[in-house]
N, C-alpha and C positions, 0 to 999 in steps of 0.2 A: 840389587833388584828386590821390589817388596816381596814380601811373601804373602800367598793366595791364604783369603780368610780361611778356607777350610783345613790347611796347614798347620794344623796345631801341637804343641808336642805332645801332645796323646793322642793323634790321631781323629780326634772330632770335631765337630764345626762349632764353632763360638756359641749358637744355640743350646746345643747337646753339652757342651760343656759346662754349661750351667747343672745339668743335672747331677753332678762330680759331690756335690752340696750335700744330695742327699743320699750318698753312698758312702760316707767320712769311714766309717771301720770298714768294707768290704777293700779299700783302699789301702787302708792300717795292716789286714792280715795279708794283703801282696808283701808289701814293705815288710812287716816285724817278723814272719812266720807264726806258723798255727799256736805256738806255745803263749808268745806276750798276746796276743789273739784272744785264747782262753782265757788269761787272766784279767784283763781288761772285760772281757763279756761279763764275765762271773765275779765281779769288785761290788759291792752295794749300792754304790749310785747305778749303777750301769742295771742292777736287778729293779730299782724303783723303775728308772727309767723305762725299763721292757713291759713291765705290765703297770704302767700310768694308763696307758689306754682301758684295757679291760676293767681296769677301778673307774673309769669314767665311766664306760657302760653303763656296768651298775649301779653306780649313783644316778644316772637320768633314770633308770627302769626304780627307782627305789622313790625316787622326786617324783616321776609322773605316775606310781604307783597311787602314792599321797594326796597329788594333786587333784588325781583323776580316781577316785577309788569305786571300783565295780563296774570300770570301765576298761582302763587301761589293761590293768593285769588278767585279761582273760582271754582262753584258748584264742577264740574266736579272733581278736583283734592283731594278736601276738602272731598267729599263723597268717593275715591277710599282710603286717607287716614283713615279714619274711616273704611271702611268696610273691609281692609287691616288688622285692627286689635282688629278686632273679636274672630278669633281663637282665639290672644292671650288674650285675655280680658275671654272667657270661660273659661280658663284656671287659672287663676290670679284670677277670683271671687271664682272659688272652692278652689284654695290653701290660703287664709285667712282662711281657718278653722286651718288648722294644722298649720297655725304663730299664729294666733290668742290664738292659745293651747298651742303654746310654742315649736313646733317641728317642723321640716324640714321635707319636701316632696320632695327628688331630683329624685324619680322613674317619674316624671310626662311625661319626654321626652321619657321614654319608653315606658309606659303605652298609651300616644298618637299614637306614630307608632305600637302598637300590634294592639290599635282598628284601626284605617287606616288599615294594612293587614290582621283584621281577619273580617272586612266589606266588602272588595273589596274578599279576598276570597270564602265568602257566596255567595256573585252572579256566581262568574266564576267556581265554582264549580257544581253551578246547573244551569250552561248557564242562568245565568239574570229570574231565575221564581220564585226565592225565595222570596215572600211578603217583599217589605218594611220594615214595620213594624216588622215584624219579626227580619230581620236584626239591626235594630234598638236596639230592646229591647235585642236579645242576646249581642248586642257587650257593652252596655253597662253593663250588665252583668258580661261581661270580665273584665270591668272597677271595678267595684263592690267588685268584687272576687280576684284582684289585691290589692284594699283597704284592704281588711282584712285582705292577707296574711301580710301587711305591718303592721297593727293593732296587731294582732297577735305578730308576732316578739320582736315589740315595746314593747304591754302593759304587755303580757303572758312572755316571756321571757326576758324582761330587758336590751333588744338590745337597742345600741343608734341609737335612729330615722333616723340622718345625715348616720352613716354605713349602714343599712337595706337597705334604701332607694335605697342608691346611690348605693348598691349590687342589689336591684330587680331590680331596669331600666335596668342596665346591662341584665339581666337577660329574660328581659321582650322584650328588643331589640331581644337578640338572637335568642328568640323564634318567634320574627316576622322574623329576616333572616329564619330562618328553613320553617316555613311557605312560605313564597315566593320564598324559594330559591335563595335569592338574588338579585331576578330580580321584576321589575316593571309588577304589574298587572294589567293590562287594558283591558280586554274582560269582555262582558256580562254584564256592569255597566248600569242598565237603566233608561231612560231617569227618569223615574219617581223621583229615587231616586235622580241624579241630579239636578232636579228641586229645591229640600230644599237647595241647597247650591247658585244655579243661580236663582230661581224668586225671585219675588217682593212682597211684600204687602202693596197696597194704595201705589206705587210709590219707596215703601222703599223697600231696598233687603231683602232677610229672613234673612240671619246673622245679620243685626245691628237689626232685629224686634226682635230675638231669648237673642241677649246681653243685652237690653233695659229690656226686661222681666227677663231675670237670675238676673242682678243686681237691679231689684226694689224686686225681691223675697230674696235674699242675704241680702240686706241692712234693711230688715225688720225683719229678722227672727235677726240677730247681733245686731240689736238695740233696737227691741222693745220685744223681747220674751225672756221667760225666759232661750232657750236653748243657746239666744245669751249670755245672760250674764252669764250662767253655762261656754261658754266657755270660755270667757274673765276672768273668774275669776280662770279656768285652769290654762290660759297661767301666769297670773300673778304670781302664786304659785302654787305647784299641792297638796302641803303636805297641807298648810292652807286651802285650798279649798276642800281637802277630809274630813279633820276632821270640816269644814263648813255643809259639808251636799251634797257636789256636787260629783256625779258620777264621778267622772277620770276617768276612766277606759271607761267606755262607751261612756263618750266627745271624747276621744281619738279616738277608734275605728270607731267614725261619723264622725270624723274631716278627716281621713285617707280614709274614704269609699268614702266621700261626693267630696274629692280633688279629687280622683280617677275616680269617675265618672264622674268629667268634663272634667278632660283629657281624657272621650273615647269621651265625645259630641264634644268636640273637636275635636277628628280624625272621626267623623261622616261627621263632616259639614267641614273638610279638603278634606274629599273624595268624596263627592257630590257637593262640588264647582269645585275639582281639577277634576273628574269625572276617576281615577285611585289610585293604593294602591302601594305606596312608599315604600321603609323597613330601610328611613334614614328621617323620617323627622321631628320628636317628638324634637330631642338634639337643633334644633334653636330657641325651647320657651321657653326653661329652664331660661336663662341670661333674657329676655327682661321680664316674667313673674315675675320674683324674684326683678331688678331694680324698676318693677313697682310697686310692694309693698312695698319695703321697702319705696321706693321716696312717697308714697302715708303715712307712716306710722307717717310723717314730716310733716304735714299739715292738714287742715281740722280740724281732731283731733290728735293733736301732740304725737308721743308715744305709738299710738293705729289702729292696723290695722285695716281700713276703708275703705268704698264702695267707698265713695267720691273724696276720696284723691288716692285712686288704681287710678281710672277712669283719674283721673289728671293727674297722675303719667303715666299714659299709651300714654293719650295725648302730655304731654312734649316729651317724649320721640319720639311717632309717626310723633310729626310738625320738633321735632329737626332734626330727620332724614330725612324726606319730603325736609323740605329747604336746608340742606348741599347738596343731591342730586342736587336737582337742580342747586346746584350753583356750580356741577361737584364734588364733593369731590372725592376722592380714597374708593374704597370697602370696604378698612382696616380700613375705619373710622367707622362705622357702629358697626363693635362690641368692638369697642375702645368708642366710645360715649355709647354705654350699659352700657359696663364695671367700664366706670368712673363714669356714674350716681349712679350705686349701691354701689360702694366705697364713695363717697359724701354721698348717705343718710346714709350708715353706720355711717359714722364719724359724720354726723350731729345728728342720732340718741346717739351714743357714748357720744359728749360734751352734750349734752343734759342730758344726765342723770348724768353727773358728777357737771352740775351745778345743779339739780336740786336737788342733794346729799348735795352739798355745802351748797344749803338755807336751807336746811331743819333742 
């Protein structure tokens, strides 16, 4: 009898298994234990290789310093960069769960624009009296309820994560055109609510104080807790890791809930910056979201999706962009330089594991 594609001996669907690529040591320290583990992280090639990224940073911020002089390098511009990408940084810190677990999340650009028009909704429906908070807590809600339908599919019916996915954004979009009707909603958004997306705290805007706080709580719970390493040890394998003693099934379902709801804080603090609810604007985080993790997945800690190296990876990306602007590029460059980053770490993720196959 054949055996069902999603039968695999790790437990994941032929799609998800491609991601195995970019996990090559998280893999290594299952198999060798924490000891050869150690000494392999801590070898010299393996030290270039961790902070190759962060040396590239600064060579672009040092190049368009150069290029750009009394432009580039000043608060003003440096800070519009940063807080520029925020959205996508909320976004990118919740989707490390489900890479981290071994599966795709491609609903996130839907899930973004349903919460943007079912936020901007709530006010113009009840002409701007609807609490805050209120709004808040249902949209992300919506966020939530997205997650499981996606958890569901995946872990209950044996759906592959990459199809699910990319069928509910669809899905998820449509329902935000239905809702808006197609059209931009901008009445009875009020100030208050605004405010989380335009003020400040001690100087700093809310979104980079709100980014700061997501990824020092992200980075804590993947590192130091045991749900972090329940998931890492998902992504690595799902079948080893079940008969290890680790829930899958419910890693899974947290990983899909937890991405989910950053894509609604995400269109929370889209629409309270933007101060209107859009029904096309979730599909522009998708690419720079996914570049930045995989390109974060190459560094830091090689092979292992991480806070540090995302955060990197978001920055490369963000100065690269910054400076070609400035120096006039064409539009078309913009998701040409995405594009090519996430094929680069691909392939860097790729050779990586084929060497690391080699020594072993």
């Amino acid at each position: 009898m054949a055996s069902s594609p999603n039968n695999s001996p790790t437990g994941r669907s032929p799609v998800s298994e491609s991601l195995s690529s970019a996990m090559p040591d998280l893999a290594a320290e299952v198999a060798d234990g924490p000891t050869r583990a150690r000494a392999r992280r801590f070898s010299a090639g393996n030290l270039v290789e961790r902070w190759a990224g962060p040396a590239i940073l600064v060579a672009l911020m040092v190049t368009f310093t150069i290029a750009s002089p009394g432009i580039f390098l000043t608060s003003s511009n440096l800070l519009a960069v940063v807080n520029n990408q925020t959205i996508a940084a909320v976004v990118a810190l919740g989707l490390l769960f489900p890479l981290a677990s071994g599966v795709f999340d491609i609903s996130i650009g839907g899930v973004i624009t349903l919460s943007v028009i079912v936020s901007a909704w709530m006010f113009q429906s009840t002409e701007g009296s609807m609490p805050v908070a209120l709004v808040i807590l249902l949209t992300l809600a919506v966020g939530a309820t997205a997650g499981l339908i996606n958890a569901f599919l995946v872990v209950k019916l044996k759906i592959d994560p990459f199809i699910v996915t990319l069928g509910s954004g669809s899905v998820f979009l449509g329902i935000s055109q239905l809702i808006a009707n197609g059209q931009v909603i901008s009445k009875d958004i009020p100030d208050g609510y605004t405010k989380l997306g335009r003020g400040e705290l001690l100087g700093v805007p809310n979104p980079i104080v709100l980014v700061i706080v997501l990824a020092l709580v992200v980075f804590y719970v993947l590192e130091y807790t045991p749900l972090g390493r329940m998931v890492y040890a998902t992504g690595a394998g799902r079948e080893p890791a079940r008969l290890a003693g680790v829930p899958t099934d419910r890693i899974l379902f947290l990983a899909f809930v937890i991405s989910a709801v950053c894509a609604s804080l995400a269109g929370l603090l889209y629409t309270s910056r933007i101060g209107t609810g859009q029904p096309d604007v979730g599909g522009q985080y998708l690419l720079p979201c996914y570049a930045a993790a995989f390109l974060g997945s190459t560094m830091i800690k090689p092979g292992r999706f991480n806070v540090l190296g995302l955060l990197v990876g978001l920055g490369i990306l963000a100065i690269g962009i910054n400076g070609l602007q400035l120096e006039g590029i064409p539009f078309w460059m913009i998701s040409t330089f995405q594009g090519g980053a996430l094929i680069l770490a691909v392939v860097f993720a790729k050779v990586r594991t084929q060497k690391t196959a080699a020594g072993s």
